[in-house]
C-alpha positions in Angstrom: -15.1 25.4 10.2 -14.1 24.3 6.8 -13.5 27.3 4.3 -14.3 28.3 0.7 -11.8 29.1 -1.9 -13.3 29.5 -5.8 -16.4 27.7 -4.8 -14.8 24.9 -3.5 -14.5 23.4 0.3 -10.8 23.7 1.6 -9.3 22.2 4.7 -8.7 24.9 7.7 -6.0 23.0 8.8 -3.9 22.7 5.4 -0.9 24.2 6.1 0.7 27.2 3.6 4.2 27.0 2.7 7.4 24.8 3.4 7.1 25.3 7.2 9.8 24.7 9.6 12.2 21.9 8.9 11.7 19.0 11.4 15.6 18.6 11.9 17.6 22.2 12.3 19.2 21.3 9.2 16.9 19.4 6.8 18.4 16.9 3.9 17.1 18.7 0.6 18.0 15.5 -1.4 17.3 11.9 -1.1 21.2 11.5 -0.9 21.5 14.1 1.6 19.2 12.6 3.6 21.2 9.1 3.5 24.3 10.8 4.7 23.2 12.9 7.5 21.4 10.3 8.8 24.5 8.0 9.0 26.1 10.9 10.4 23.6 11.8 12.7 22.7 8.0 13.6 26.0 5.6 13.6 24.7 2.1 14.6 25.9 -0.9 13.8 22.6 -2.7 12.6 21.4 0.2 10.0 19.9 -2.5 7.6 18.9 -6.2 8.7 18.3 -9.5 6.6 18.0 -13.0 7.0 20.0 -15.1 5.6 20.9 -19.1 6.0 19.1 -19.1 8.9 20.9 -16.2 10.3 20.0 -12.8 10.7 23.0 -10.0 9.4 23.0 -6.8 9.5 24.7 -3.6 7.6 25.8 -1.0 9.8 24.9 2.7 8.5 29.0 3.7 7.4 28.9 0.7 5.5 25.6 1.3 3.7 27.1 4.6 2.7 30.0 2.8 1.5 28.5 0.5 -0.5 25.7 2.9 -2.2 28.8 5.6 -3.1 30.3 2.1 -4.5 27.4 1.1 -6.6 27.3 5.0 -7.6 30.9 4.8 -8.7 30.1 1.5 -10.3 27.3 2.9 -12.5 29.2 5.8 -13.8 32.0 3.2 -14.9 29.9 1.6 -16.7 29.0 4.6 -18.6 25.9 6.2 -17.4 25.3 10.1 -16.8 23.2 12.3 -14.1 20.0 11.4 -15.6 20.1 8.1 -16.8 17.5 5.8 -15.8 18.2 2.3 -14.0 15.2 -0.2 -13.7 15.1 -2.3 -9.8 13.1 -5.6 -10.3 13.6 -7.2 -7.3 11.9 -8.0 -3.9 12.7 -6.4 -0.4 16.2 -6.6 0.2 19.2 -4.6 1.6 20.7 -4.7 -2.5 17.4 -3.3 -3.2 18.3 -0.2 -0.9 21.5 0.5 -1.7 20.9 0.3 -5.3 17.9 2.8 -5.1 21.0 4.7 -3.0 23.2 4.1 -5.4 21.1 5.8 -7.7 20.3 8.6 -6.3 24.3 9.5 -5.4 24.7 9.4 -8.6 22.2 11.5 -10.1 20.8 8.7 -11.9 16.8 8.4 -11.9 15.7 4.6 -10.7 12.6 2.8 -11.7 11.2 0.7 -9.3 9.1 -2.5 -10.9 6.9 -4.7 -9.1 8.2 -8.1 -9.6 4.3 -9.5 -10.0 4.2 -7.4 -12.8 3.7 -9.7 -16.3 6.6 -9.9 -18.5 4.9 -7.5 -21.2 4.5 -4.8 -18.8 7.7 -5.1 -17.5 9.0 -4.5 -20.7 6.9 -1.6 -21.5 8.3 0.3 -18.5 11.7 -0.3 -19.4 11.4 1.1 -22.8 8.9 3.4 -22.2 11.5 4.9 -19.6 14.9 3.9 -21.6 16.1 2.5 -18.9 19.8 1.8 -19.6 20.3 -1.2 -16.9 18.5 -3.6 -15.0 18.9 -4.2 -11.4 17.1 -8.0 -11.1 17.2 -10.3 -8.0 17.8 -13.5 -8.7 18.4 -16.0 -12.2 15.1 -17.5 -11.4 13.4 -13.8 -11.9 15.7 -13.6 -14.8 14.7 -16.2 -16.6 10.8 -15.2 -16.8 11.2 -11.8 -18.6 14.3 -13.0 -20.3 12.3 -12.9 -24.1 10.8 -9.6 -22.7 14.2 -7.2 -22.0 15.5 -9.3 -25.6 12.9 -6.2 -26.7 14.4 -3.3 -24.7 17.1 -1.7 -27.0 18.2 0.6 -24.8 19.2 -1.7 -22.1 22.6 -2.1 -22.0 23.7 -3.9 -18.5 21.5 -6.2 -16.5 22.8 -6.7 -12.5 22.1 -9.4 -10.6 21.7 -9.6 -6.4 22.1 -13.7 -6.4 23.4 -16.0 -8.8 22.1 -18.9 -6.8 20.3 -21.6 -9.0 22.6 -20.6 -12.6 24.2 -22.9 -13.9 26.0 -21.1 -17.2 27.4 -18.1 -17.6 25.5 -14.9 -15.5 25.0 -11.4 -15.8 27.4 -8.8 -13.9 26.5 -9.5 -10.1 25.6 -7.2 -8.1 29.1 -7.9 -5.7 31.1 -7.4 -9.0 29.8 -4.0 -9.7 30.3 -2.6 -5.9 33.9 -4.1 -6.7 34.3 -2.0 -9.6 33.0 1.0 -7.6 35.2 0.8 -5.2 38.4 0.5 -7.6 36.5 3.7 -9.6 36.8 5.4 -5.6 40.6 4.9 -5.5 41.1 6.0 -8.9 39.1 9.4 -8.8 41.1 9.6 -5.1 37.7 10.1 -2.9 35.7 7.8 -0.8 32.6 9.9 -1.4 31.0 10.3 -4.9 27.6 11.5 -3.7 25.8 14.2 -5.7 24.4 16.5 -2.6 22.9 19.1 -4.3 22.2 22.4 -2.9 18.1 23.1 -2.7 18.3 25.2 -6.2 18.6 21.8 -7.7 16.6 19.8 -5.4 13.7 20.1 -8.2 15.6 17.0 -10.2 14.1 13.6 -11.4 14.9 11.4 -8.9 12.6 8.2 -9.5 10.2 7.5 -12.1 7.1 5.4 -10.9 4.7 3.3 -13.0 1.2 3.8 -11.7 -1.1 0.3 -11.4 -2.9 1.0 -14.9 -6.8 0.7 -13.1 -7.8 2.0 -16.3 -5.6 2.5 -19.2 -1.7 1.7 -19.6 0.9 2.5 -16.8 1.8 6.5 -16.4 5.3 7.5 -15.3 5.4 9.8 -12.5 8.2 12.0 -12.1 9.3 12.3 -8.6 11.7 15.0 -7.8 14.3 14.9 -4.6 12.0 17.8 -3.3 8.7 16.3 -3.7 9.8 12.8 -2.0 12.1 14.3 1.3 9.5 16.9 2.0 7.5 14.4 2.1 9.0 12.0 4.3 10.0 15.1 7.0 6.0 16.2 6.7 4.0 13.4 7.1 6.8 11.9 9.8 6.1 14.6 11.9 2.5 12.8 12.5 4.2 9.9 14.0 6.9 10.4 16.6 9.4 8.5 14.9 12.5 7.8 17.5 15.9 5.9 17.1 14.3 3.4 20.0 11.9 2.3 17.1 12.1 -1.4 15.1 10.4 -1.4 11.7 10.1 -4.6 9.8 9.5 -4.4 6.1 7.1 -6.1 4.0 5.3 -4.1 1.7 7.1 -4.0 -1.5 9.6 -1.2 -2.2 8.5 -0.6 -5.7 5.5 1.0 -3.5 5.9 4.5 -3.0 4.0 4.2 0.3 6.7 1.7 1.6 10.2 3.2 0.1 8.8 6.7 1.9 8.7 4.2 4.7 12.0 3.2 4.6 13.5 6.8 3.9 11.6 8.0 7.2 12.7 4.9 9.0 16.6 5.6 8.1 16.4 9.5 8.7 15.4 8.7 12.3 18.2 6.2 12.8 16.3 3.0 13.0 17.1 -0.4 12.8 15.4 -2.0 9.5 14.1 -5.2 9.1 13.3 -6.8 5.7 10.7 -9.7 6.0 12.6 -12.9 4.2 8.5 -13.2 2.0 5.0 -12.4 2.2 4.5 -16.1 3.7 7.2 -15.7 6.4 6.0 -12.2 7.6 4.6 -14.1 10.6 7.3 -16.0 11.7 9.7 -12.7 11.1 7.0 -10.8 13.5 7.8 -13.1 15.9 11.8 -13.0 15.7 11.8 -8.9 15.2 9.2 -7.5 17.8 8.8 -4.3 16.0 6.8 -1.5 17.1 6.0 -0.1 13.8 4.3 -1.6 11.0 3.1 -0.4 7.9 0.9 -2.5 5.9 -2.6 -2.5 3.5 -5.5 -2.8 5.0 -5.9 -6.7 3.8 -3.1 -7.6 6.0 -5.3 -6.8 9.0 -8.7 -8.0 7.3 -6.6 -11.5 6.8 -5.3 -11.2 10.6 -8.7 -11.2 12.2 -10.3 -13.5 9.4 -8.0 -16.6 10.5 -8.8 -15.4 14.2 -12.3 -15.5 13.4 -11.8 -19.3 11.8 -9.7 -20.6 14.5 -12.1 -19.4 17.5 -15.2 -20.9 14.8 -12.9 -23.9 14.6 -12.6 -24.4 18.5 -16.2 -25.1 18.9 -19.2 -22.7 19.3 -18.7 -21.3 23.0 -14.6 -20.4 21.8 -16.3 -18.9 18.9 -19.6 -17.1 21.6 -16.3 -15.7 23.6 -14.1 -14.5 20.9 -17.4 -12.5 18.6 -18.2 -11.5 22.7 -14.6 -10.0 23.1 -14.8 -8.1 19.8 -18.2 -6.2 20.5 -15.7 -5.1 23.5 -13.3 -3.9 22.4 -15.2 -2.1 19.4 -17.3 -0.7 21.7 -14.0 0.4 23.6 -12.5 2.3 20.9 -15.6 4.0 20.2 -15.4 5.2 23.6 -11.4 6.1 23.8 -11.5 7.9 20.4 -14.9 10.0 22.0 -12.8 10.7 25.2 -15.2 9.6 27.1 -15.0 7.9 30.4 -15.0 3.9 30.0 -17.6 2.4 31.7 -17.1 0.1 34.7 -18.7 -2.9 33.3 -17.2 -1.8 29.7 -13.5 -2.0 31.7 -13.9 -4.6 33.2 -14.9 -6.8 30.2 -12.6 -5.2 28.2 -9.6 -6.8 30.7 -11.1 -10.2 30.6 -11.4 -10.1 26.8 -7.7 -8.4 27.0 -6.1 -11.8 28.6 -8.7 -14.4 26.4 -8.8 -13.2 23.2 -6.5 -9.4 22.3 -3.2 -10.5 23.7 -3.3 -13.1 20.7 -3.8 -10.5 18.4 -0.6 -8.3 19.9 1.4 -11.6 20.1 0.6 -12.1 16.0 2.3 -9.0 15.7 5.2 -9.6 17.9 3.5 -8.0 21.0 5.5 -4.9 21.3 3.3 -2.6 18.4 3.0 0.8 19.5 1.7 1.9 15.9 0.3 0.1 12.7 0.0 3.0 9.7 -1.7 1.7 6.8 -3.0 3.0 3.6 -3.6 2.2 -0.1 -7.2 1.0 -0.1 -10.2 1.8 2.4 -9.6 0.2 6.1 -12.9 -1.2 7.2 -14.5 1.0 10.1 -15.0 -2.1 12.1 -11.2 -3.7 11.4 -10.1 -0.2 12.6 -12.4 -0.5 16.1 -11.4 -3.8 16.4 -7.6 -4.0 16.4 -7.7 -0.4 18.0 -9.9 -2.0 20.9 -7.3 -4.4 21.1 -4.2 -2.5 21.7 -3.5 -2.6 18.0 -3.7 0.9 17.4 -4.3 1.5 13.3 -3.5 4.9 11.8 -4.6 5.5 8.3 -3.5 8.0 6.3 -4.5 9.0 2.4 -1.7 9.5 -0.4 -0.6 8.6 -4.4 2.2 7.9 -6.1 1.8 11.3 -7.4 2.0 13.2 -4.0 4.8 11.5 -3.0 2.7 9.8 -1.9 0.9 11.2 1.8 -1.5 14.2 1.7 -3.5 13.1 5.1 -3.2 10.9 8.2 -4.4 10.3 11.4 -2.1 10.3 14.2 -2.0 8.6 17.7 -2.9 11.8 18.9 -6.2 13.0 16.0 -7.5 9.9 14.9 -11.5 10.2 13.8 -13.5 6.5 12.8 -14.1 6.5 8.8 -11.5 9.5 8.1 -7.8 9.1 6.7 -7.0 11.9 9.3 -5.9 15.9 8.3 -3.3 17.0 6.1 0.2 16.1 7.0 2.5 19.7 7.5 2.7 21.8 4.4 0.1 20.1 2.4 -3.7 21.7 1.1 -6.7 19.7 0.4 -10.2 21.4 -0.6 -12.9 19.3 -2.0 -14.2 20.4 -6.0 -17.9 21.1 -6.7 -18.5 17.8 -8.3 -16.8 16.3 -4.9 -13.5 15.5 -6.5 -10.7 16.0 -3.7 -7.9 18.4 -5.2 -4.3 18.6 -3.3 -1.4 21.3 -3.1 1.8 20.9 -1.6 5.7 19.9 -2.2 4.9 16.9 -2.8 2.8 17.0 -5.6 4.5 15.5 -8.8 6.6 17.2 -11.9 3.9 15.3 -14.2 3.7 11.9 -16.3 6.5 11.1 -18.2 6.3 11.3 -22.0 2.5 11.7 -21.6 1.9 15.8 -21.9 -1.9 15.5 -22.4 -2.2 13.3 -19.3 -0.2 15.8 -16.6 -2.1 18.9 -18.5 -5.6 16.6 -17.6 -4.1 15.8 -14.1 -4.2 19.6 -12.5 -7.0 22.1 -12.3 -6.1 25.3 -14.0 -4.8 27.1 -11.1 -2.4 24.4 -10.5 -4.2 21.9 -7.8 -3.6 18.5 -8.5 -7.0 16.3 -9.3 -6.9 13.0 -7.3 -9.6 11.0 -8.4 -10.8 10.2 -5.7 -14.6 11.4 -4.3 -14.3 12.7 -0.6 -15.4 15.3 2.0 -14.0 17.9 4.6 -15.8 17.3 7.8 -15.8 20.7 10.4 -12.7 19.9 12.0 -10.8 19.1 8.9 -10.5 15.5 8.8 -10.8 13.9 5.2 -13.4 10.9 4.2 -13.1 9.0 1.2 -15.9 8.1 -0.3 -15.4 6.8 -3.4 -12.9 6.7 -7.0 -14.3 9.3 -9.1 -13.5 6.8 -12.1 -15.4 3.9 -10.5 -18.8 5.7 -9.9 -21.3 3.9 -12.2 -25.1 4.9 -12.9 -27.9 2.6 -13.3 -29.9 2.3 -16.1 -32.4 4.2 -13.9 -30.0 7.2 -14.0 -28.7 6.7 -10.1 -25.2 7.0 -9.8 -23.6 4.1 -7.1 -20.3 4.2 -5.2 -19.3 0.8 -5.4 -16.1 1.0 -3.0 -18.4 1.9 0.2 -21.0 -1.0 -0.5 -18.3 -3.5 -1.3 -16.8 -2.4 2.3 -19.9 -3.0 3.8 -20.1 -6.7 2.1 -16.6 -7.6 3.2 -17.5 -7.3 6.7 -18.9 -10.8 6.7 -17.0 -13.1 8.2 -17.9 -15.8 5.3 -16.4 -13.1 2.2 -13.3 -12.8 1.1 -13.5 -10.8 -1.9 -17.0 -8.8 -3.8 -16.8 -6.6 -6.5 -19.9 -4.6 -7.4 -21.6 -4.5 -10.8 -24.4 -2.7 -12.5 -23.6 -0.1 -14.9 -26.6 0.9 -17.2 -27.7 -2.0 -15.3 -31.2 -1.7 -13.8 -29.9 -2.7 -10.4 -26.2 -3.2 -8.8 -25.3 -6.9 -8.3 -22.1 -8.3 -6.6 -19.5 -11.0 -7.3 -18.4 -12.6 -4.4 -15.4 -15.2 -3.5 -16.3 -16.8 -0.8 -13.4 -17.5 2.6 -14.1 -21.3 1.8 -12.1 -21.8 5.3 -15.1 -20.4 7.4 -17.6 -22.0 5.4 -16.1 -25.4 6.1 -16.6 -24.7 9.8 -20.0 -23.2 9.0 -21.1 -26.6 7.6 -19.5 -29.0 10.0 -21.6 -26.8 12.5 -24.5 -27.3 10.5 -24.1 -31.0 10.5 -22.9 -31.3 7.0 -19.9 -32.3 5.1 -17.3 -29.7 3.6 -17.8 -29.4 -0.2 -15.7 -28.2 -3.0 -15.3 -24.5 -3.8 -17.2 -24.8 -7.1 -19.9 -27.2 -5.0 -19.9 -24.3 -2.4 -20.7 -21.6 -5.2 -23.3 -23.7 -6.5 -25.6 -24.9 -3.2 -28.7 -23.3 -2.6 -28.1 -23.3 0.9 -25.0 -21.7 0.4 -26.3 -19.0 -2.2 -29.0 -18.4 0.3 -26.4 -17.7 3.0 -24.7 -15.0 1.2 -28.0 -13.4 -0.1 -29.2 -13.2 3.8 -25.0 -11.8 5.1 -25.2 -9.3 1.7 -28.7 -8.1 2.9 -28.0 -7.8 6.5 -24.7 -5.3 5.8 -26.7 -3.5 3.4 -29.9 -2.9 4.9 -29.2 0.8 6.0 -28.5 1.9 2.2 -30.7 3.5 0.1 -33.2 1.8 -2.3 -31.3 2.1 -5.3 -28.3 1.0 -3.7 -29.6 -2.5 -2.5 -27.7 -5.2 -4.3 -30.7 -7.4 -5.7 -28.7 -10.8 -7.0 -25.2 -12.2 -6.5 -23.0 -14.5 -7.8 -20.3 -16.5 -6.0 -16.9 -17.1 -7.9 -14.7 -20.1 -7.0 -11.4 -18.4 -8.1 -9.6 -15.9 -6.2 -9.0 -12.4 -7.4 -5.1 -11.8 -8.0 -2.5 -10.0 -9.4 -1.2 -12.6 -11.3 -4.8 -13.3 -12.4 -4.7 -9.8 -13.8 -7.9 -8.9 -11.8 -5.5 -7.0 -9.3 -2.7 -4.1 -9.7 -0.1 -4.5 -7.8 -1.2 -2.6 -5.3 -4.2 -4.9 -4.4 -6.8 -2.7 -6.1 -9.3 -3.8 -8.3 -9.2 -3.8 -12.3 -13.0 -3.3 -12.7 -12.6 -3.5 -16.6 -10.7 -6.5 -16.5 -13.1 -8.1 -14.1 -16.6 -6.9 -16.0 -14.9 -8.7 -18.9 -13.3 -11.7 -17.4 -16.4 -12.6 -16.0 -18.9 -11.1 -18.9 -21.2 -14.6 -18.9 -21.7 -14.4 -15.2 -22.8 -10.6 -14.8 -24.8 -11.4 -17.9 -26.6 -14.7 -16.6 -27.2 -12.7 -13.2 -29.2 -9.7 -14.9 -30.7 -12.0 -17.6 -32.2 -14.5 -14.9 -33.8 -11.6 -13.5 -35.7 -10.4 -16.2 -36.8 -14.1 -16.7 -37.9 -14.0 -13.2 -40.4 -11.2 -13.7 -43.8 -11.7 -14.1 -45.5 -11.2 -17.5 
């Protein structure tokens, strides 16, 4: 049973304390943790990347080498323990050893997402005084060039790749593990690590801009402690062994994914770094792994362009494949239960294994033993699906400023609709206005430069206020339910969880994106982008011709389509819940639209205003529509 502390719901299965270490002799620093590992784990093919064609790899002595180098470097150029060094740059072994480099130094990094716009990139650089600039290439360069001309306290920019200049370049990034390396021989060590002993394990070690949902990005201060605690806690839900291959795609800027990696290199893996977001499949393919971690979209995306190439095929491909998975749904429902499988159920579920879920394991390579994903919800029915598959899905729960995982499920305690228990070491209890409220290592020093925001950020006995809505259930598994921010109330004074209905929506095989509208509305409406791809095979099936995507948005038919999808998934919610009118948008939601952060979550401000005339036209039609 769940328990009550100060009125509120706690879990019974949050643990109290550091705990045991994982490993006899734990790293208490990020650059402890890089060493011991190498020690531990000697292999030749530590880091590996793709290039010409080729694949290469960096063998863990060597990444040592070169991150003490790059620490050397820094300090010849004249930065102190507690300096800060910006990393713009995508997925990359120099994006590694840099963030290595960094933290052998003492010197706090600052990760950037490289879809980031020019201004905000320049805003984190000055609002973190970042003395240098680790970038990626000239062509990266050259877009916030005007933007760091405004940083004054930038004073060297490094560059991984000079390929494309054509004039003079900044320092590369070769030249500055060159200087390191000359720094080594002159201090007369080969080692210029700062392993600090677990007194001083409570340092800065990273500073990380949040998305900025709602307001303009917040710094979060990181410490060693909060972010290897971390990595040794929540790894303990997983298994993690040498054996395993990880490939790497989510951006390293992401808190969720550089944990990742740490957790990856403290077990002695071999790393993989996808060569881009639009080669991911063909890397799957080359690597095998049998770990990936990814957002929840990647697998929505995976079984949408499944779902189009079986409609594609004609309508009995399409009668097998929607045949295979009610299977194999229907098979994870049992598994998770521990129940018995049916006969029929077993047998279907091998027939569907060899026509339709082998495809699925082949996407991924065909040698997954575990996907972990987190981020953003994971549809119930993506979950049942790919788990039904062999595609087992763990989700876990986290934010940058808990380092970033509180809960996860685990191959072992996995529940449908539930981002698992708290990992080892962390508590979770739910507040009286259903706010979940976390405790642990993990949790962050505060917002940096932003006193008023850390003071709002933690209940007065010193629990950290996520945001988010949630509840315990009796065996201590979490469920999100909603963004505490995001709740909106009608005009009718019903307050709506957008997040869960927009989950519901999504499920349709014909929508790619929905937001949900309707504060002090009188009823909640819903933008939707439509996956143009499945209605082309919806009309050729139809008998009519594929149209435009702003013909699509406009056709009756088509409107009428995704009023009679929106009402099906909805048709269990409550009254005041129903979503009465939609409108279909042509456009794609993106980051670089600025109707996404970074982390694929929806700027609901930015939308409501972006499309203002729409929401407007959708309520105002309504009222016209009533009679006198």
């Amino acid at each position: 049973m769940t328990g009550i502390v100060d009125n509120r719901i706690i879990s019974p299965y949050a643990a109290v304390g550091r705990g045991e270490p994982l490993l006899p002799d734990e790293p208490k620093t990020i650059s402890d943790l890089f060493i011991k590992a190498a020690q531990n784990h000697e292999r030749p093919d530590a880091l590996n990347y793709k290039r010409d064609g080729e694949w290469q790899r960096i063998s863990s002595s060597d990444f040592v080498a070169r991150a003490n180098a790059i620490a050397a470097g820094l300090f010849a150029l004249g930065l102190q323990k507690g300096d800060r060094a910006a990393i713009l740059a995508a997925n990359s072994p120099e994006w590694t050893v840099s963030d290595a480099g960094c933290q052998f130094a003492g010197i706090v990094d600052v990760p950037i997402y490289t879809t980031l716009s020019p201004d905000s990139i320049r805003y984190i650089i000055n609002d973190s005084e970042s003395k240098v600039l680790f970038i990626e290439s000239v062509e990266a360069l050259e877009r916030v060039s005007d933007a760091l001309a405004e940083c004054p306290t930038l004073e060297q920019i490094i560059l991984f790749s000079k390929d494309g200049a054509s004039g003079r370049v900044p320092m590369l990034f070769e030249e500055l593990e060159h200087i390191g390396r000359i720094e080594l021989k002159v201090r007369g060590r080969d080692n210029i690590a700062q392993i600090r002993p677990v007194s001083l394990a409570d340092e800065i070690a990273t500073l990380i801009y949040t998305s900025g949902t709602t307001g303009e990005p917040k710094g979060v201060m990181l410490t060693h402690n909060n972010i290897v605690s971390n990595v040794i806690d929540a790894g303990e839900k997983y298994l993690f062994d040498v054996d395993d291959r990880p490939l790497s795609v989510l951006p390293l800027s992401h808190i969720f994914e550089r944990s990742a990696m740490y957790l990856y290199i403290l077990n002695g893996m071999a790393v993989y770094y996808a060569e881009s977001l639009e080669r991911v499949p063909e890397n799957l393919a080359e690597v095998r792994p049998t770990i990936f971690v990814g957002v929840p979209r990647i697998f929505e995306k995976v079984y949408a362009k499944a779902k189009l190439k079986a409609a594609q095929g004609g309508r009995l491909k399409e009668m097998i494949f929607d045949w295979a998975i009610e299977a194999a749904k229907k098979y994870a429902l049992k598994t998770e239960a521990g129940d018995n499988i049916p006969f029929q159920l077993s047998v279907k579920h091998r027939v569907a294994d060899r026509l339709v879920y082998s495809k699925f394991r082949e996407f991924f390579g065909g040698r997954l033993r575990c996907c972990i994903t987190g981020g953003a919800a994971l549809p119930d029915d993506i979950y049942l699906i790919f788990t039904g598959a062999g595609v087992p899905i763990m989700q876990g729960y986290g934010l940058t400023e808990t380092s970033p995982v509180l809960t996860s499920n685990n191959p072992d305690a996995a529940r449908l609709g539930t981002v698992g228990r708290p990992i080892r070491n962390v508590k979770v209890r739910i507040a009286d206005d259903g706010e979940i409220e976390a405790y642990g290592p993990g949790i962050m020093r505060g917002y940096y430069n932003k006193e008023d925001a850390t003071r709002e950020a933690f209940t007065e006995d010193g629990w950290f206020r996520t945001g988010d809505i949630g509840e315990l259930d009796a065996d201590g598994f979490l469920k999100i339910t909603d963004r505490k921010k995001e709740l909106f109330k009608t005009s009718g004074g019903k307050y709506i969880a957008p997040s869960r209905i927009e989950q519901l929506v999504r499920a349709s095989r014909f929508v790619n994106q929905v937001v949900l509208v309707g504060n002090e509305r009188k009823f909640a409406a819903a933008l939707i982008v439509p996956n143009f791809e499945m209605l082309d095979a919806y009309v050729r099936h139809k008998g009519f011709e594929p149209m435009t995507p702003t013909e699509y948005c406009r056709d009756p038919r088509i409107i009428n389509l995704f009023e009679r999808q929106v009402a099906s998934a909805t048709k269990e919610l409550a009254k005041f819940e129903t979503v009465k009118k939609i409108a279909l948008i042509e456009n794609e939601m993106t980051v670089d639209g600025g109707e996404l952060t970074p982390t694929m979550k929806l700027k609901r401000r930015v939308i409501d205003e972006k499309y203002k005339a729409v929401i407007d036209k959708l309520y105002s039609d309504a009222e016209s529509k009533r009679p006198a």
